[in-house]
N, C-alpha and C positions, 0 to 999 in steps of 0.2 A: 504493500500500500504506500502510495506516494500523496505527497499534499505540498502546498503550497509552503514557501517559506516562512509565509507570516502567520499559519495556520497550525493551531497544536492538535496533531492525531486526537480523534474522540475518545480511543481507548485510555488516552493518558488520563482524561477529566476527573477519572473516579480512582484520586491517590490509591485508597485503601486496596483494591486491585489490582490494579497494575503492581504494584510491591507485592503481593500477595501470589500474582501469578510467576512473576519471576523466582521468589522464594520456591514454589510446584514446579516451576520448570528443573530448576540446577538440584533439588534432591534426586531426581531422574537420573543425572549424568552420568558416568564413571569419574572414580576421584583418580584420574590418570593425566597425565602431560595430554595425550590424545583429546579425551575428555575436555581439558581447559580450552582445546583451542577446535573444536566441533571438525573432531575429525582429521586434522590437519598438523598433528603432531610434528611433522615431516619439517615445519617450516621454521620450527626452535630456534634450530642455531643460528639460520640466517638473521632472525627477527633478532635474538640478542647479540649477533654481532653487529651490526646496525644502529641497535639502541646502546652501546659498549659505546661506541664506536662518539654518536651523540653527545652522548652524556659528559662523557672525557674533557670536552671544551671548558667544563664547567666547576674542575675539579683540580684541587690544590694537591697530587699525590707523590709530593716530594719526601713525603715520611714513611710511606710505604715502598716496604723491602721485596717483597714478591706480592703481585696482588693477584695474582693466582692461589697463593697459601695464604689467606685469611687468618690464623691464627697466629702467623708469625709478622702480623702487624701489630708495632708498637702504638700502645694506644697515649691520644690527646689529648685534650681538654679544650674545651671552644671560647675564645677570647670576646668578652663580650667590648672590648674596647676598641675593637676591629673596626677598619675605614674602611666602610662598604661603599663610600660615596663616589669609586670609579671600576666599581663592576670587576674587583679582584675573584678568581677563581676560588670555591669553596671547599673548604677543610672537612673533610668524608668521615664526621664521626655518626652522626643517626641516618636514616633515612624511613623513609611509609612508603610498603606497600599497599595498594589501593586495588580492593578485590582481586587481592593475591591469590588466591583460590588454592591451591597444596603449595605453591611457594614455587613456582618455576622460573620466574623473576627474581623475586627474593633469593632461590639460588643460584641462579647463571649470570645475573647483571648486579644484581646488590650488593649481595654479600663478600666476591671477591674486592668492593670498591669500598665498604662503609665499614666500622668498627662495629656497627650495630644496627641489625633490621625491624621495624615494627610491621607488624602484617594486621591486617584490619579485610575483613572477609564476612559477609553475612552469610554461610553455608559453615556452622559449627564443624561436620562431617570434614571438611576438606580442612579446614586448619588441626583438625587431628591426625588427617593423615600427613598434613603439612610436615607433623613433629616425626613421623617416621621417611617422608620424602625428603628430608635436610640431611640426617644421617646424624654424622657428627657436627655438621655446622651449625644444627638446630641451637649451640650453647651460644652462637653470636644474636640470635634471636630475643630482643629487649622485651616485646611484650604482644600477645594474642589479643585481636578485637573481635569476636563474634556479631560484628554489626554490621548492616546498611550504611551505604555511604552518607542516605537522607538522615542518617538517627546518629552519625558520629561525628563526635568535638575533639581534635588533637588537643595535646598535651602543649598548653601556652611557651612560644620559641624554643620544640623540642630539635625541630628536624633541620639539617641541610640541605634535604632533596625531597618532596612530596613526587612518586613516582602514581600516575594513574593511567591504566593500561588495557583496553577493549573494557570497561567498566561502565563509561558515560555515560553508554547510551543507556541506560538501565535508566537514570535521573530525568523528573520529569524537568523542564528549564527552570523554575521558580527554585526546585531543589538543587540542581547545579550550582547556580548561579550562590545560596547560602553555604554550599560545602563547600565553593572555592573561597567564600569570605571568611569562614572557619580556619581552610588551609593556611591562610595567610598570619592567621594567629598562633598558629603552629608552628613557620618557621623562625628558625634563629637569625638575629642580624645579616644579611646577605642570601640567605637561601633560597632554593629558586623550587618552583611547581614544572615538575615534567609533564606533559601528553602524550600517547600516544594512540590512539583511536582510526578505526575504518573512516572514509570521508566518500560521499558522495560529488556530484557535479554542481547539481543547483537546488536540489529536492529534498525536506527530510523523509525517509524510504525507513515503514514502521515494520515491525517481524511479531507479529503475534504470538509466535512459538515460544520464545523467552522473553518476553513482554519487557522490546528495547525498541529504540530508535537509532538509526544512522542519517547524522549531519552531514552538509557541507562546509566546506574552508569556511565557508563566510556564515555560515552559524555558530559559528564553534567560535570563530573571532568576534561577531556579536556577544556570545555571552562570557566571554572572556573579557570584553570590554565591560560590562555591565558588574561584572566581578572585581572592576577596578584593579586588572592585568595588563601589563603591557607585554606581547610577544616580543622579547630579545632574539629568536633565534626559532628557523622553521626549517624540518627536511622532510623530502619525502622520500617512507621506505622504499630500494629496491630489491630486485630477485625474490617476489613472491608470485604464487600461481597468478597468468591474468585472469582467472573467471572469480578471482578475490576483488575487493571494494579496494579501491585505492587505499592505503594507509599515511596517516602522516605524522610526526614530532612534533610537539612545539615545547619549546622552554619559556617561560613564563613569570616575569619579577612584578611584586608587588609595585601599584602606582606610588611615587614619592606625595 
C-alpha cells in the first residue's frame, strides 16, 4: 500500500494496534541472524561492513589496541569538559542498540568499536537469546531494555553513538519524531544518532505483515528536521540484492 506523502497510512491511526500487531508479528519469527533480516541473512557482512565502514568517520579510536579483540580495549572515561564546538570525532565508550533484536549489530559493528553496548528490543525472547548469541562478549553488554522504541527514555548523556537500524519504520511519525527528542537527551556532549533504514522514491509504501512503514529520503529528512536534527553526513548502502528497497545512513547531530 502506497499513499501520498502528506498522508498517514489509516492502519497507523489506531496507536494501540499497530504496536500491538507488530509485537504478533516478530513472536512468529525465528530468533536467528536469518530471522532479523526476513530471510536475507546472506547480506550480514556486507551490511556491517558498510555500516563499519560509516560509522568510522565519527570515531576517536586512537586508544584502541585491536578493535577486532574487544576485551583487550583499555577502557576510558568520557571528559565532560570536551570542545564539541568543531565537530571532533567521538570517544567509543557507550553506545544503543535500537531494536537490536539477538544482537547482530551489537555484535558485528558495536561491540568490536565501543567499550560498552546497550540493547533496547521490545521482543523479551530475542534479547534472551541475544545473551547466548554474544557468546563471551555478552560481558561488554551494559544493560537489557525489553521495550518499544515509542515507550523508551535513554539514560540522560549516557551514549556516544544512538545506533537505529531497519527499526523506524515500526514508529508511527508523532512517535518518531518524541524518540528522537529523547535520543538526544541521551547523548553525551558531542554524540551523534546513527540511521540506517530501507528508503523509498517519493511514497511512504505500508506492509501490513509487520505493521511498518517505509519512507522516503525526504520523509525521513522531514522528521529529522522536526526532531531538531541536523544531517552531518549521508551514504547510500551498496552491494545488496536489487529486488531490496534502497537503503541509506544518515548521521545525525543535535541542532545547536
Amino acid at each position: 500500500m502506497a499513499s501520498a506523502e502528506s498522508d498517514v497510512p489509516v492502519e497507523m491511526q489506531d496507536r494501540g494496534k499497530w504496536y500491538g500487531d507488530a509485537v504478533d508479528y516478530w513472536k512468529n519469527i525465528p530468533a536467528t541472524v536469518n530471522g532479523m533480516l526476513g530471510g536475507y541473512g546472506h547480506i550480514s557482512p556486507t551490511d556491517i561492513k558498510d555500516s563499519k565502514r560509516f560509522l568510522k568517520n565519527f570515531l576517536d579510536l586512537s586508544d584502541k589496541q585491536d578493535e577486532n579483540k574487544p576485551a583487550k580495549i583499555r577502557r576510558i572515561e568520557p571528559s565532560s569538559t570536551e570542545d564539541t564546538s568543531i565537530n571532533p570525532k567521538i570517544k567509543p565508550f557507550i553506545a544503543l542498540d535500537c531494536g537490536a533484536g539477538i544482537g547482530r549489530v551489537t555484535k558485528n559493528l558495536l561491540l568490536p568499536l565501543f567499550n560498552t553496548v546497550d540493547m533496547v528490543e521490545q521482543n523479551a525472547d530475542f534479547l534472551e537469546e541475544a545473551k547466548v548469541f554474544l557468546g563471551d562478549k555478552k560481558d561488554q553488554i551494559g544493560k537489557f531494555y525489553p521495550l518499544g522504541l515509542q515507550d523508551f527514555k535513554p539514560e540522560p548523556g549516557r551514549y556516544s553513538i544512538i545506533w537505529c537500524q531497519w527499526v523506524l519504520g515500526h514508529l508511527t511519525d508523532d512517535d518518531f519524531v518524541d524518540f528522537f527528542k529523547q535520543c538526544q537527551l541521551g547523548l553525551m556532549p558531542g554524540g551523534l544518532i546513527c540511521v540506517k533504514e530501507n528508503v523509498t522514491k517519493d511514497s511512504i509504501e505500508m506492509d501490513a505483515e509487520d505493521s511498518s512503514v517505509t519512507r522516503s529520503d525526504k520523509k525521513l529528512r522531514e522528521l529529522f528536521s522536526k526532531s531538531s536534527l541536523t544531517v552531518i553526513k549521508d551514504e547510500v548502502q551498496k552491494n545488496f540484492p536489487t529486488e531490496l528497497y534502497g537503503v541509506k545512513m544518515y548521521a545525525l547531530r543535535p541542532n545547536l
